[in-house]
Residue, then its C-alpha position, 0 to 999 in steps of 0.5 A: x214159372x218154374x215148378x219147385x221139387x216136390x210141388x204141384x201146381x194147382x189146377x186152374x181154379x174157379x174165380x171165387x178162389x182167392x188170388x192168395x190161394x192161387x200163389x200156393x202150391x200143393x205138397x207132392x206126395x214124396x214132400x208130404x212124405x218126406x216131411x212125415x220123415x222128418x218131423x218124427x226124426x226131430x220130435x222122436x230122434x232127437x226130442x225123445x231118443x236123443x236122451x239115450x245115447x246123451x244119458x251115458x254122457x251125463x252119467x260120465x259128468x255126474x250130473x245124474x244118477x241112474x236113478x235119477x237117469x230113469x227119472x227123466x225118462x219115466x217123466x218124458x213117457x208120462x208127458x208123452x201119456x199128457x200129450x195122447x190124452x190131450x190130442x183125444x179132447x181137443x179139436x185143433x188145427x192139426x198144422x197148427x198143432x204140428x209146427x207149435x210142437x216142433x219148435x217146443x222140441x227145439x226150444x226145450x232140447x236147447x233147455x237141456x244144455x242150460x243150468x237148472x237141475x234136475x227140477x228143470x230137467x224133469x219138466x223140460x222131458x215131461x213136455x218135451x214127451x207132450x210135444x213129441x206126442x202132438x207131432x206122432x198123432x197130428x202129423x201122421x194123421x195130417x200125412x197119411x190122410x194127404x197121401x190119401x188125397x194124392x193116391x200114394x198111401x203106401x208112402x205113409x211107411x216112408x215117414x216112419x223112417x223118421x226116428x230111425x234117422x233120427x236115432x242113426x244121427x244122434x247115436x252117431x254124433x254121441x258116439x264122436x262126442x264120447x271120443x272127443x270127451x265132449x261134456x253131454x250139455x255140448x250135446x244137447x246144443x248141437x242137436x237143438x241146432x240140428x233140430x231148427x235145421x230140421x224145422x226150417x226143412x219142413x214149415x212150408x209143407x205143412x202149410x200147403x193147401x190140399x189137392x183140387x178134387x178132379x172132376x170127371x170128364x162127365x161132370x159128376x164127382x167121383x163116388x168115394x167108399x163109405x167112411x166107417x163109422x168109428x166104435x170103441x168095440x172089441x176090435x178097438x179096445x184089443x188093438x190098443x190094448x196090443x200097441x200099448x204092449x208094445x210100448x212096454x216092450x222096447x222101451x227098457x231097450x230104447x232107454x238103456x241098450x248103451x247102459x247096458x252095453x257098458x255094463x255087459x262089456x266095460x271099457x268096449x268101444x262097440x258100447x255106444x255103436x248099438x244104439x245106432x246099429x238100432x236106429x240102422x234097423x229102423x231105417x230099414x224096417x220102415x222103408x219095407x213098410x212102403x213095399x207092403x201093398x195096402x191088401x195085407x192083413x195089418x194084424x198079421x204083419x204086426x204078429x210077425x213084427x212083435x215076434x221078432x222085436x221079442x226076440x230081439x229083447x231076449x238074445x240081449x238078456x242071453x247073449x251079452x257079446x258084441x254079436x248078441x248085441x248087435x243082433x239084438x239090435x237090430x231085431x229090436x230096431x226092424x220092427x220098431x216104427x214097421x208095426x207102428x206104421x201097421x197100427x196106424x193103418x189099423x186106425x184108418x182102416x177102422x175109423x177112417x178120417x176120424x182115425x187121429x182120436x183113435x191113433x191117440x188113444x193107442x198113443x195113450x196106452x203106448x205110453x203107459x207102457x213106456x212109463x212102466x218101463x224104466x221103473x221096473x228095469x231100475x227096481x230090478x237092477x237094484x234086486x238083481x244086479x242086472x238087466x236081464x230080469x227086465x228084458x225078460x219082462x219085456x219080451x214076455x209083454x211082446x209075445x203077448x201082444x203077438x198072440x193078441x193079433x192072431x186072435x183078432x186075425x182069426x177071430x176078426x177077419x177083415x173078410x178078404x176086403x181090401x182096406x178102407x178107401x183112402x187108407 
C-alpha cells in the first residue's frame, strides 16, 4: 500500500485495537504543522483580517460609516473575548471544537456578502470573533502538544504563518478588487469560497489518531518529566497581563493601516499594498520562529518582539509616506504571530498539557485589548482629525509590556533549564 504525504503509518498494533483504527493513519509532523497553518490563515486571515482590506471597499459602497466600520470591529474582538472565556469552562473535544468553528467562519464569511444590515453584520463579527477564537486555542493547543508527541515541537512557529498567509492573500485580492471596481459583498463570496477550499485541505488531519508510544528495547516505557503543576501566580497573572498588551497594540494598526494609508496619502495606489506588505512581515516573522531552538528564554524574545512592533506603530504616526509605511508595515507584521508563538510556549512551558486553560485566558485579556482599540483610535480621530494620536497610544502599550517581560526575565529566571519536556 502506498503511503500518502505527511502520513505515517502506525506501527503494528495489539489484537485488541479495532481494525477501524488500524485503517487510519497518523498525521506527520509537517501535516499537523501545515494544518496549524492553515486553520489560522482561515479563522484569522480571512474570519478576522479579511474585515480590514474589505472595510475600504465597503466604505467606498456606502454601506457603512467609519463609525460604524469601528463598530464591526470593536463586536468581533468582544466575540473574540466570548469565544476565550468559553474555551476556559468547558472541557470539549478539542477536534471537535476545531472543525465546528472553521465551518462557522465560512458559513458566516459568506453571511457577510448577504442583505441584512448592519444588525446582521454586527452578529455575523461577533460570532465570527468567537469562532476565530475556538480555532486560536484548540488547534494550537491540539498542534502544538501533537508536535510534542512526534519530537518536532520547534514546528509549532510554522503554524503561526498562518494569518499571515492569510492576510497576504486577502490583502492582495482586495487589492485587484479595488482596481476592477469590485462591490465589497464580491468579496466577502470569493473569500467564504476560499475558505471552504481551505476546510477541505485540513478536515482529515485533525481526525488522525495520536502516535503509538514506543517501547524500548528492554521493555519498560520511557520516563516522561514531571508535568508542571498549573497556578494562577505571579508569573501567570504578569504574562497575561503583557499579552493583552499586546492585543492593544497592533489592533489600531490591524483595523485601520488601509484607512489610514488613504487618508495620510489620498488617490496613492500604495493604499491598499501595506496591508499585504504586513501580512509579508508575518510570514516571515513566523517562520524564524521555527529556527529559534527550544532553550531560548521566551520572555526575552517576546521583549525584543514587543520593542519592535512599538516602533513599528510609532514610524506610521511620524512617518506617513509610502517608505514610513512600508517600513512601519513591516515592523508591525515580523512580530505579530512571533510573540504569539513565544507566548504559547510560555503557556506549555508552565502549565504543561493543561497549557489550552491557560492559553485562553491570555486570549481573554488579548481581547480586551482588541476591544479597546478601535473606540479610542475613533474617539481620537473625531478630536483630532487623525490617527497618530492613537498609535501613539498603542505604542506606549507595547513598550510597556516589553518592560513587563525584562522584570519576569530577571526577576523570574527559568534557571538555565531547558523548557518543559513536550514543549
Amino acid at each position: 500500500m502506498r503511503r500518502q504525504p505527511g502520513f505515517r503509518h502506525m506501527p503494528s498494533a495489539n489484537a485488541d485495537i479495532s481494525s477501524g483504527l488500524l485503517t487510519r493513519q497518523t498525521a506527520g509532523p509537517w501535516a499537523v504543522a501545515l494544518a496549524g497553518l492553515v486553520s489560522l490563515a482561515l479563522a484569522m486571515g480571512i474570519g478576522r483580517f479579511a474585515f480590514t482590506p474589505l472595510l475600504p471597499m465597503m466604505l467606498h459602497d456606502g454601506t457603512v460609516s467609519l463609525a460604524e466600520g469601528s463598530a464591526l470591529a470593536t463586536l468581533n474582538y468582544i466575540g473574540y473575548l466570548l469565544g476565550a472565556l468559553l474555551c476556559l469552562f468547558i472541557r470539549p473535544d478539542p477536534v471537535r471544537m476545531v472543525r465546528g468553528a472553521l465551518v462557522l467562519t465560512v458559513v458566516l464569511t459568506l453571511a457577510m456578502a448577504l442583505p441584512g444590515g448592519m444588525v446582521a453584520w454586527l452578529a455575523w463579527r461577533t460570532l465570527a470573533g468567537i469562532a476565530s477564537a475556538v480555532v486560536m486555542v484548540y488547534a494550537t493547543a491540539w498542534c502544538m502538544q501533537r508536535l510534542a508527541e512526534l519530537d518536532h515541537p520547534t514546528l509549532g512557529g510554522l503554524m503561526f504563518c498562518g494569518p499571515g498567509v492569510g492576510i497576504v492573500i486577502t490583502g492582495v485580492s482586495a487589492f485587484g478588487m479595488v482596481a476592477g471596481h469590485w462591490l465589497a459583498n464580491w468579496g466577502w463570496m470569493t473569500f467564504a469560497v476560499l475558505g471552504a477550499v481551505m476546510l477541505a485541505l485540513v478536515w482529515r488531519v485533525f481526525g488522525s489518531p495520536p502516535p503509538a508510544l514506543h517501547t524500548p528495547c528492554g521493555g519498560s516505557a520511557p520516563t516522561l518529566a514531571p508535568a508542571p503543576t498549573p497556578k494562577l501566580d505571579l508569573e501567570t497573572w504578569a504574562l497575561t497581563l503583557a499579552y493583552g498588551l499586546a492585543g492593544f497594540g497592533y489592533i489600531i494598526t490591524a483595523t485601520f493601516l488601509p484607512v489610514i494609508a488613504r487618508q495620510a496619502m489620498p488617490g496613492s495606489v500604495w493604499a491598499d499594498l501595506f496591508w499585504p506588505i504586513l501580512g509579508a512581515g508575518v510570514m516571515v516573522g513566523a517562520y524564524l520562529v521555527t529556527r529559534v531552538g527550544m532553550h531560548h528564554d521566551n520572555r526575552r524574545m517576546m521583549m525584543m518582539l514587543y520593542t519592535m512592533q512599538a516602533i513599528g506603530v510609532g514610524v506610521a504616526a511620524v512617518w506617513p509616506t509610502v517608505a514610513g509605511f512600508a517600513l512601519s508595515s513591516l515592523l508591525v507584521g515580523l512580530p505579530f504571530t512571533a510573540l504569539v508563538s513565544f507566548a504559547m510556549r510560555e503557556a506549555r512551558r508552565l502549565w504543561g498539557q493543561r497549557a489550552s486553560k491557560l492559553i485562553g485566558l491570555m486570549t481573554a485579556a488579548y481581547a480586551l485589548g482588541q476591544i479597546a482599540g478601535p473606540p479610542l483610535a475613533t474617539a481620537l480621530v473625531a478630536r483630532t482629525g487623525g490617527f497618530s494620536a492613537s498609535l501613539a497610544v498603542a505604542a506606549g502599550a507595547l513598550l510597556l509590556g516589553a518592560l513587563i517581560y525584562v522584570w519576569m526575565w530577571r526577576a523570574l529566571p527559568v534557571g538555565g533549564k531547558p523548557a518543559h519536556a513536550g514543549v
